[in-house]
C-alpha positions in Angstrom: 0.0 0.0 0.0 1.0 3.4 -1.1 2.1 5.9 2.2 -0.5 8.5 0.2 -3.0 5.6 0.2 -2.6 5.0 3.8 -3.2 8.3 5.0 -6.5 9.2 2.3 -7.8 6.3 4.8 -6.9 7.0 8.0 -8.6 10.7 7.0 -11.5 9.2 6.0 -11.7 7.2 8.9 -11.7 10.1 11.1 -14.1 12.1 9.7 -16.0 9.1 9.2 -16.3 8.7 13.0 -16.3 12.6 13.4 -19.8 12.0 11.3 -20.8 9.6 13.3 -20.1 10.3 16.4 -23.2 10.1 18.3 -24.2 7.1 16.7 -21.4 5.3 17.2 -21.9 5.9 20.7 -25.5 5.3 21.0 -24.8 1.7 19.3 -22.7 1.2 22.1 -25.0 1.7 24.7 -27.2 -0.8 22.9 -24.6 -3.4 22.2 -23.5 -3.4 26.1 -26.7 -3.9 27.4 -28.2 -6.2 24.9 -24.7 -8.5 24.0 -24.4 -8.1 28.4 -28.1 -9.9 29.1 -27.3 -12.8 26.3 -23.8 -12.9 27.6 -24.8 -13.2 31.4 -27.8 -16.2 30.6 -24.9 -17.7 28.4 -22.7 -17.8 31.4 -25.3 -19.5 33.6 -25.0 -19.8 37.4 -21.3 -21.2 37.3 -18.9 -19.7 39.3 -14.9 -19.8 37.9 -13.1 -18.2 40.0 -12.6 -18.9 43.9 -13.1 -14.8 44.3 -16.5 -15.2 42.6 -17.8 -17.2 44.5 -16.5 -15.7 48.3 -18.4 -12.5 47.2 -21.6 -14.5 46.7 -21.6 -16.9 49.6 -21.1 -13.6 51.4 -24.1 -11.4 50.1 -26.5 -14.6 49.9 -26.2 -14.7 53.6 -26.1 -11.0 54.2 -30.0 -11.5 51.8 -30.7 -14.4 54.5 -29.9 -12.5 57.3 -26.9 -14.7 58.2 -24.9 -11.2 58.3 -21.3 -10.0 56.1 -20.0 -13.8 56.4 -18.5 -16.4 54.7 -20.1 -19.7 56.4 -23.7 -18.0 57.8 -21.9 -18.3 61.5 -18.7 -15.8 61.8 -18.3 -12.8 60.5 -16.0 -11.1 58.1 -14.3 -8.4 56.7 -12.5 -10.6 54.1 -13.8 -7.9 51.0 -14.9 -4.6 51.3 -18.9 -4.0 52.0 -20.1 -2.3 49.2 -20.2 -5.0 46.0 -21.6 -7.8 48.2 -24.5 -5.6 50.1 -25.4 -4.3 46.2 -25.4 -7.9 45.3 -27.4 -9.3 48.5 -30.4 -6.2 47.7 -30.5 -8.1 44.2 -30.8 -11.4 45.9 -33.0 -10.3 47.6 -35.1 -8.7 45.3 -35.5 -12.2 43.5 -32.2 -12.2 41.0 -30.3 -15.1 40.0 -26.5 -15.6 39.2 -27.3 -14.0 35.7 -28.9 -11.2 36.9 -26.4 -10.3 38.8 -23.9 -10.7 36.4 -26.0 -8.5 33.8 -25.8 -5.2 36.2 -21.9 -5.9 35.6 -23.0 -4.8 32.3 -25.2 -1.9 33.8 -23.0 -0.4 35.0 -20.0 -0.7 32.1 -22.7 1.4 30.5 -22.9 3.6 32.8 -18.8 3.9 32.9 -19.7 4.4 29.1 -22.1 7.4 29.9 -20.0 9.1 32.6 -17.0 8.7 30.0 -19.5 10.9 27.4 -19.6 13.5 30.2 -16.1 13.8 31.1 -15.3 14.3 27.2 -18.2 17.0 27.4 -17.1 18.8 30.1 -13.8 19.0 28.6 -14.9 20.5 25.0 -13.7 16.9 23.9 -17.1 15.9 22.2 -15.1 14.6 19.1 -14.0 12.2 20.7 -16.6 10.5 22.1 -17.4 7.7 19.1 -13.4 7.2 19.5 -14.2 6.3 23.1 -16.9 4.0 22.4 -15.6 2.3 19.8 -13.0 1.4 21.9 -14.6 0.2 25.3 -16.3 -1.8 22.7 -13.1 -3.3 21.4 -11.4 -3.7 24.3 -13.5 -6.9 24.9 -11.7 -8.2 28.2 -13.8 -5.1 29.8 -16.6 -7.7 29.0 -15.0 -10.6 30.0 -14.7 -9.0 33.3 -18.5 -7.6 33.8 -19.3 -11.2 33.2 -18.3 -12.2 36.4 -18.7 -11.6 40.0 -15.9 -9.5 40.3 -16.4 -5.7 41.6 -14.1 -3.9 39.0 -16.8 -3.3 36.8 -18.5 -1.5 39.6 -14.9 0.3 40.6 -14.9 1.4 36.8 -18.1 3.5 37.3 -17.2 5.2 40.2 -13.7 6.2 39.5 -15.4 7.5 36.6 -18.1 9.6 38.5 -15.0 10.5 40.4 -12.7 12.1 38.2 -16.1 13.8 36.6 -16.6 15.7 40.0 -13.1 16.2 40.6 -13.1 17.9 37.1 -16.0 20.0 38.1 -13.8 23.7 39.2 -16.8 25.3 40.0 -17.7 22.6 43.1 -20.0 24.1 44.9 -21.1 22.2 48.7 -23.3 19.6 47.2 -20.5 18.6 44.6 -17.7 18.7 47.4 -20.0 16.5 49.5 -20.4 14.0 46.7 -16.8 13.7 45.7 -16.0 12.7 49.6 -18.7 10.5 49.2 -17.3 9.3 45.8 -14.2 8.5 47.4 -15.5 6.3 50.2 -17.8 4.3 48.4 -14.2 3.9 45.8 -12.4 2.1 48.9 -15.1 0.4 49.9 -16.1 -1.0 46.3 -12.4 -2.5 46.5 -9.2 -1.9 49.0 -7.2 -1.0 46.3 -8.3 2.3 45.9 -7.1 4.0 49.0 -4.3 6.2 47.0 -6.9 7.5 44.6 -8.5 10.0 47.0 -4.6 11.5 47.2 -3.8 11.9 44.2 -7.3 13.2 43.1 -7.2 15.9 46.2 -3.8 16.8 45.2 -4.8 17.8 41.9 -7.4 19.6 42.8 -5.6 21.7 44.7 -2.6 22.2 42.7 -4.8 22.9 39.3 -6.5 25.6 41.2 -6.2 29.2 40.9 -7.3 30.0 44.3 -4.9 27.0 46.1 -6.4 27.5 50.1 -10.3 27.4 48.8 -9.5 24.3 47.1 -7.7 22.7 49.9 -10.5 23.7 52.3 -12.6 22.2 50.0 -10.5 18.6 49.8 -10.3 18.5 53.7 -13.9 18.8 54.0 -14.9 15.9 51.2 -12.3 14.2 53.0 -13.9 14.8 56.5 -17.1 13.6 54.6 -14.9 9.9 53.2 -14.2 8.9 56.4 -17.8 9.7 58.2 -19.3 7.7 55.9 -16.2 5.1 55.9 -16.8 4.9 59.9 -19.4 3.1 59.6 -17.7 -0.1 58.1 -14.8 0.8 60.7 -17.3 0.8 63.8 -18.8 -2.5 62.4 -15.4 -4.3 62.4 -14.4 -2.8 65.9 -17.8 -4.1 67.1 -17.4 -7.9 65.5 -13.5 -8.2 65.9 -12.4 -5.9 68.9 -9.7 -4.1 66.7 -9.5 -1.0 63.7 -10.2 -2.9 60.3 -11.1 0.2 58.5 -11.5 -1.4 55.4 -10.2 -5.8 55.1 -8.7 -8.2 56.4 -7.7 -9.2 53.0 -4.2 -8.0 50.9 -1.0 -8.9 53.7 -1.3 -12.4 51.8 -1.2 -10.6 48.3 1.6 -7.9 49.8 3.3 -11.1 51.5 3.2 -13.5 47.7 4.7 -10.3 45.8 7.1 -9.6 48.2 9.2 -12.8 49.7 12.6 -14.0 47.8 11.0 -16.9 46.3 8.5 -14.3 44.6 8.1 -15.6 40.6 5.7 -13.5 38.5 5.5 -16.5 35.9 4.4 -19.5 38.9 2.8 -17.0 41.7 0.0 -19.1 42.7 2.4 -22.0 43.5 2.5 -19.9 47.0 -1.0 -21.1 47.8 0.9 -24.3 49.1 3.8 -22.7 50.8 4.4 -24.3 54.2 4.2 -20.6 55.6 1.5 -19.4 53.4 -0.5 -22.3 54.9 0.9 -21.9 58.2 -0.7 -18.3 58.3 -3.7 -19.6 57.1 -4.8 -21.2 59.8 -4.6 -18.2 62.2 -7.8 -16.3 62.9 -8.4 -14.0 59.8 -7.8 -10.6 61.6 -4.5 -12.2 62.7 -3.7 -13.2 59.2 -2.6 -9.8 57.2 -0.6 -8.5 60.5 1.7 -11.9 59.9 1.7 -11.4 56.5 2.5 -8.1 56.7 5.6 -8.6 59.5 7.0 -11.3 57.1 6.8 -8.7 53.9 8.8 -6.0 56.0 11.7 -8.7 57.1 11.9 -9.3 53.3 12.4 -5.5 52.4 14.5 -5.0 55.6 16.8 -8.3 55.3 17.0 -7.6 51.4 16.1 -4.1 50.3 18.3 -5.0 47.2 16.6 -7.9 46.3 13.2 -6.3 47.0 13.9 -3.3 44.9 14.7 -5.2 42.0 11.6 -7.2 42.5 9.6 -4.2 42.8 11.0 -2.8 39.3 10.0 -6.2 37.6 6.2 -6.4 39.0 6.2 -2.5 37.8 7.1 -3.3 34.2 4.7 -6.8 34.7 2.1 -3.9 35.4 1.7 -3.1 31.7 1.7 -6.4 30.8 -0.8 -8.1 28.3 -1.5 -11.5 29.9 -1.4 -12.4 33.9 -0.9 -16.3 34.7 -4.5 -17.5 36.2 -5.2 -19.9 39.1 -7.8 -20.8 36.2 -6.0 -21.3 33.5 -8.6 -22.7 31.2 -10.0 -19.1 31.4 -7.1 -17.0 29.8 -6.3 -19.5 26.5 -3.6 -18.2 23.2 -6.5 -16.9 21.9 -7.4 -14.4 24.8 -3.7 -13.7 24.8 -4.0 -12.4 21.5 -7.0 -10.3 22.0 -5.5 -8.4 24.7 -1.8 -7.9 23.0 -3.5 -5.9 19.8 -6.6 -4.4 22.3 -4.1 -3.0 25.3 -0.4 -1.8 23.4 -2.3 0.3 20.8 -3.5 2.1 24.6 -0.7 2.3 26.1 1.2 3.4 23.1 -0.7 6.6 22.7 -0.4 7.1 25.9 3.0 7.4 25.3 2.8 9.4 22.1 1.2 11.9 24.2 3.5 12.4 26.7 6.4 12.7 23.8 4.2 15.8 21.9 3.4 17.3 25.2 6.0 20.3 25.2 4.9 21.0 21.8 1.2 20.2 22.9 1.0 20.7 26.8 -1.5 18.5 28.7 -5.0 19.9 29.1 -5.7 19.7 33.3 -8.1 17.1 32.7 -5.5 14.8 30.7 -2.8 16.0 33.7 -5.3 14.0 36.4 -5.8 11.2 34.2 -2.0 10.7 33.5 -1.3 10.7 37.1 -3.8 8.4 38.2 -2.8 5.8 35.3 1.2 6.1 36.1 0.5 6.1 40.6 -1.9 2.7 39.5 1.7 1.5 38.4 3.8 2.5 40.8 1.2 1.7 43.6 0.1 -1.9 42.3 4.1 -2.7 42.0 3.9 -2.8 45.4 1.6 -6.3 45.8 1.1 -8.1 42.6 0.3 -6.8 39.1 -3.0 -8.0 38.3 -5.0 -6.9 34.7 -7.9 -7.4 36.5 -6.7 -4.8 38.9 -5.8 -2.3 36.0 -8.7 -2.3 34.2 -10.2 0.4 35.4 -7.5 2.3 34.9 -7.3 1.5 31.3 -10.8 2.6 30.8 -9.5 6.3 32.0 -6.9 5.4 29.1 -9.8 5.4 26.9 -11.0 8.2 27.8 -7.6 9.9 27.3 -7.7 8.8 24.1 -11.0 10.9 23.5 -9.5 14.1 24.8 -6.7 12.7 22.6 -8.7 12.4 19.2 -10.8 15.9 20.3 -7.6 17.7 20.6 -6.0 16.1 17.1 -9.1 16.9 15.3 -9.6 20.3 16.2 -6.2 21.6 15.6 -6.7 20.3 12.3 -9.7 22.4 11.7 -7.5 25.1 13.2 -5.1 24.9 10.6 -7.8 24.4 7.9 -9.4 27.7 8.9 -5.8 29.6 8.8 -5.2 28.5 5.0 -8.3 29.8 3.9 -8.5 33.1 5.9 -6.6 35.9 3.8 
């Protein structure tokens, strides 16, 4: 193919999609919910993945009114409230495994509809068929809403978060919502704790009047952990001790960190003599022993656990993760998500090479940052795609602000030659 070939199609490809934006997007929005419902029925009521079914056994019994446990008898703070008490109301309004597994895919439209009005509020409203083409395309997005798993639900809200945090004119009801936001974030999944950070920092340092906006942080922060209290208070009340959000993540800190640690085999530690060992403890002992073991590795080997930590950080932008399921990530899937996630990441990195000659818009400054602290925060346990997935949706949406920005400096230019 002719270079002059190549580029009479990528035009028309663009303003293709510039002429069909809206369509594009509302195709979307149909495709999600009605591929989601025959994709959830399809899946049935089987369970794959030892996660999966944890979060059910827990919010069937919270719908029987057994409580937040695993076995109807003790309690636990294994997972963070939110997902499970969403899934026991469903329960208990009469829905079955594939009902539950099709609000996975009400909600990826909703991450699709919040997405619309980030690009809005940004003057980016080119490229929102480039957004939507791509959540459609990036297909382990639904994969993962056909499962139990809460990232699909973490998706939405991060989204709804970085809306609000985008909003510069917050008034009280907005700077009540974002703390809100933020809570309901770390209580969706544990992972989300430096998000709230990162988003307040930015706030503040992107405004023109600094001391208003950090007022303004400390109260939606005062408002995260009101509402965040009331998980605390439950634990304190059940196990005598702060668990202000799980019991969960020491083992996850203690299998990425330990100088056996191998990215390619890490599920062999299920069987470790100590891993097993710490098992058997009571589960709010568990994470404290997992934890003291992690900082004898990084204090009896900060060598070795530096280099480790620079490995799982480049294994964080990798395409494939090894599964305790295997049969669930075959050559095929491999493949999907090698030409669906690089092309992502690459213009990710195309942007940040053109940015002194094209400096980041503030919106594309938050999303940057959140995307690159994922990294360097993640490195710290285990890479996981299933962990980075939401963060590769606010990639997408990059990608819009991206295409919006492209496109109108072309019209720019296009205005210039004719103007006399």
């Amino acid at each position: 193919m002719q270079p002059n070939m190549g580029i009479k199609i990528i035009r028309a490809a663009i303003q293709l999609i510039q002429r069909h934006n809206q369509n594009i997007f509302r195709f979307t929005v149909f495709l999600f919910l009605i591929a989601g419902f025959a994709y959830s029925y399809f899946r049935g009521s089987n369970l794959n993945f030892p996660d999966e079914r944890q979060y059910y056994a827990i919010a069937a019994h919270i719908a029987s009114g057994a409580g937040f446990s695993l076995d109807s008898a003790n309690p636990t703070a294994l997972f963070p409230p939110i997902y499970p008490l969403f899934m026991a109301i469903c329960i208990k309004a009469g829905a079955s495994i594939p009902m539950l597994r099709f609000a996975n895919f009400i909600f990826l439209t909703g991450s699709l509809l919040a997405i619309r009005s980030i690009l809005r509020h940004e003057n980016a409203n080119a490229g929102i068929g480039v957004s939507a083409m791509l959540m459609t395309a990036y297909g382990v997005l639904f994969y993962t809403a056909g499962t139990l798993y809460p990232q699909t639900l973490y998706t939405f809200v991060l989204l709804l978060l970085v809306r609000c945090a985008l909003n510069r004119n917050a008034d009280i009801t907005c700077t009540v919502f974002f703390g809100v936001l933020c809570a309901v974030l770390m209580l969706v999944h544990s992972t989300g704790v430096f998000i709230p950070p990162v988003a307040g920092l930015w706030i503040i340092f992107s405004s023109p009047d600094r001391k208003k906006a950090f007022i303004k942080v400390c109260a939606s922060a005062l408002v995260a952990v009101a509402c965040m209290s009331l998980w605390g208070i439950r634990n304190y009340l059940e196990f005598h001790r702060f668990i202000p959000l799980t019991t969960h993540g020491g083992d996850t800190l203690y299998i990425g960190n330990n100088p056996h640690t191998s990215l390619s085999a890490w599920y062999d530690y299920i069987n470790d003599e100590f891993y097993q060992e710490a098992r058997s403890l009571p589960e709010t002992e568990q994470s404290p022993y997992y934890l003291k073991k992690t900082l004898e590795f990084w204090t009896t080997q900060p060598g070795t656990a530096l280099s480790l930590y620079f490995r799982k950080l480049a294994e964080y932008f990798n395409y494939y993760n090894h599964l305790f399921v295997n049969t669930e990530f075959s050559t095929f899937k491999k493949i999907i998500m090698f030409i669906t996630y690089y092309p992502l990441l690459i213009c990710l990195v195309i942007r940040l090479l053109f940015m002194k000659k094209i400096p980041l818009s503030s919106a594309e400054k938050l999303l940057v940052t959140i995307y690159i602290a994922s990294a360097l925060f993640h490195a710290l346990f285990l890479p996981r795609i299933r962990f980075r997935l939401p963060y590769d949706v606010l990639l997408i949406t990059h990608i819009g602000i991206m295409f919006s920005i492209m496109t109108g400096r072309k019209k720019m230019r296009a205005i210039n030659e004719v103007m006399p």
